[in-house]
Structure formats: C-alpha cells, structure tokens
C-alpha positions as CSV (number, residue, x, y, z in Angstrom):
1,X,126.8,-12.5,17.7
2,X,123.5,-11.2,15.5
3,X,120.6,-13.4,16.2
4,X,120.7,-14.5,12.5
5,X,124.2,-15.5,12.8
6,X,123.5,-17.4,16.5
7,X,120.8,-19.6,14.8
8,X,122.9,-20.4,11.9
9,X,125.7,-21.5,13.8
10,X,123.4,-23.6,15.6
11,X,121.6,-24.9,12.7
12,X,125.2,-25.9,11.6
13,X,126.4,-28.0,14.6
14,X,122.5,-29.6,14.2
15,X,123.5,-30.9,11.1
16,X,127.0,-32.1,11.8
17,X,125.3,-34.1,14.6
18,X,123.1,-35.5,12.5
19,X,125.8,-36.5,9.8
20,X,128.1,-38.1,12.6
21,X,124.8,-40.3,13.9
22,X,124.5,-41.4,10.1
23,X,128.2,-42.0,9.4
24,X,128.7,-43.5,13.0
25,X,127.6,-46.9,13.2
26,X,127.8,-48.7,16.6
27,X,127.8,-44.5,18.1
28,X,125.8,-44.0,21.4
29,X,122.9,-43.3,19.1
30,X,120.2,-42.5,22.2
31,X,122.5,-39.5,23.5
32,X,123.4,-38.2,19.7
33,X,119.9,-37.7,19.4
34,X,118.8,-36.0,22.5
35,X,121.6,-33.5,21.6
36,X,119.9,-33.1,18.3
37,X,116.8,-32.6,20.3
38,X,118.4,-30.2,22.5
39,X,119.7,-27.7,19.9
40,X,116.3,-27.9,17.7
41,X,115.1,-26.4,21.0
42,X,117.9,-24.3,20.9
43,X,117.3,-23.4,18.0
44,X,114.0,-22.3,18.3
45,X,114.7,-20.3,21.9
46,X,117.3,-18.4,20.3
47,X,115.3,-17.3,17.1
48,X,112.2,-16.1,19.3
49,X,114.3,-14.3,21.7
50,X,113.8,-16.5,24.6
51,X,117.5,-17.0,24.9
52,X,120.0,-14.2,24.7
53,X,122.9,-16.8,25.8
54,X,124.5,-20.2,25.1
55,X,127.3,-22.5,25.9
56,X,129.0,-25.8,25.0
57,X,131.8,-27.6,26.7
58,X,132.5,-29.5,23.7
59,X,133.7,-30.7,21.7
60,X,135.5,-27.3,22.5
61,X,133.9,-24.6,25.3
62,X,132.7,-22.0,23.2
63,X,130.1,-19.4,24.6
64,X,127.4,-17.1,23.2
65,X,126.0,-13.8,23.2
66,X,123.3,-13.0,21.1
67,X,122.2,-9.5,20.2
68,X,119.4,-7.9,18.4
69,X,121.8,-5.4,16.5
C-alpha cells in the first residue's frame, strides 16, 4: 500500500474508534482510548517513514506494507 493510502486507512479506523467510544456508553472507555492513542502514533510513524509495516488482529487480522512508490 502507498504511504498516502497507509495513513489514510489509519486515519479511518482512528475515527471509527473514536465514534464507537462516543456511541458506546458503559464501553471499556480507558482501553478505547489507548487504542486511539496508539494509532495517532501510528499515524504519525507511518507518515514520516519510521514504520514501513503494520498489523492488527482485529477486529479482523489484516497486515501492512507500506511503500514509497
């Protein structure tokens, strides 16, 4: 995957976490935000070329390799 489209994606799932600890009352609301935490990092890795690949286990295992082209 471009770099572009790697921090896109990731801004994505960023904001559907976001939306499910605002339409999820009574949620484990501590670990919903350290995953928020975790892909603004993420976020920021993969944009300055820090990380060139990625993985998540769920909600379905999906992995990532970013490329320059």
């Amino acid at each position: 995957m471009q770099r572009a489209s790697a921090v896109a994606y990731l801004m994505d799932r960023r904001r559907r976490w976001l939306q499910k600890i605002e339409t999820t009352p009574g949620g484990d609301v501590e670990f919903e935000r350290q995953e928020v935490e975790l892909l603004a990092q993420l976020i920021l890795d993969v944009r300055a070329a820090r990380v060139n690949t990625f993985q998540f286990t769920r909600p379905q295992a999906v992995e990532i390799y970013v490329s320059d082209n």
